[in-house]
Structure formats: C-alpha cells, structure tokens
N, C-alpha and C positions, 0 to 999 in steps of 0.2 A: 570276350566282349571288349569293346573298343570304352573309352574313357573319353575321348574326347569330341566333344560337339561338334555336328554336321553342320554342313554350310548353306547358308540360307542365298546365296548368289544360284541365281539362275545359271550363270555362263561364268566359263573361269577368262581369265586376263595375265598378260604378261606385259611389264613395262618394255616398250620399246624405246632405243633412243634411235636417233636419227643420226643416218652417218651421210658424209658428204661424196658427192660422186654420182653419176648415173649408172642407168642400169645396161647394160650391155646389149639386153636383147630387143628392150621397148624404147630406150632411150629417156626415159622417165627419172628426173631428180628427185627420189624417192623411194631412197634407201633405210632400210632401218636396220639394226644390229637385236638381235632377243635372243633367249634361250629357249629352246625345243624337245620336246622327250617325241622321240623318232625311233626307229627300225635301231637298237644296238646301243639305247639308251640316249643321255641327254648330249643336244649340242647346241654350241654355242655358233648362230647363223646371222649372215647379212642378206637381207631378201629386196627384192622391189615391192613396193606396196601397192603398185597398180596391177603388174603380171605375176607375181607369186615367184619369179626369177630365181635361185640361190647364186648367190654371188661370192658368197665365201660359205664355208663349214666348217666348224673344229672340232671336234671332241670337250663338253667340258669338263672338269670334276667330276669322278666316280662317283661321287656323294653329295654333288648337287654343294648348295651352300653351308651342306654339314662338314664342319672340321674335325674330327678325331682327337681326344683330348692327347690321346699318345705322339699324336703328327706336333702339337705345339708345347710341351715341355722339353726344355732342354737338357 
C-alpha cells in the first residue's frame, strides 16, 4: 500500500522553457526545451510548439531528478 497522496490535478504538466531558433520543418519561432518519459525512458527534448517537430533529443538522468546519496559523498 502506497503512503503517499494521490493527486488531485486532472492533467500532469511539465515546465517548458523556451529556446531561441526556429523550427526546421514549419519554420515557426517556437521552440521549447522539456523533459519527456518516451520509448527507453526519460529524455531531455527541444520540440516546435506549433508542429510537434523534435529538434534535439538526449538522454536524461537514469533517475530523473533523483541523485543517489552514494553519487554525492566524497
């Protein structure tokens, strides 16, 4: 049994920031940079916000914005 409280948001959200440059395919200034959980887990993408484009992909962090307490003791 889970412990901690469901969420009362209808829809989930990701902060997008806005990156400078057009989009390749629509020509549209209206890039944004977010992170994605896709096919092979989370990635970090730059998309057009008019046509859906990918303009960049990376791989993010295996663990999302979890850091391992082992990864930061020295």
């Amino acid at each position: 049994m889970h412990t901690f409280p469901r969420s009362q948001e209808t829809h989930l959200s990701v902060e997008r920031r806005p990156v400078e440059g057009s989009c390749p395919s629509c020509g549209a200034k209206a890039l944004a940079a977010y992170r994605v959980l896709g096919e092979g887990g989370l990635w970090d993408v730059v998309k057009c916000q008019q046509c859906l484009t990918s303009v960049s992909r990376e791989r993010a962090p295996r663990l999302g914005s979890l850091t391992p307490l082992g990864l930061t003791i020295q």
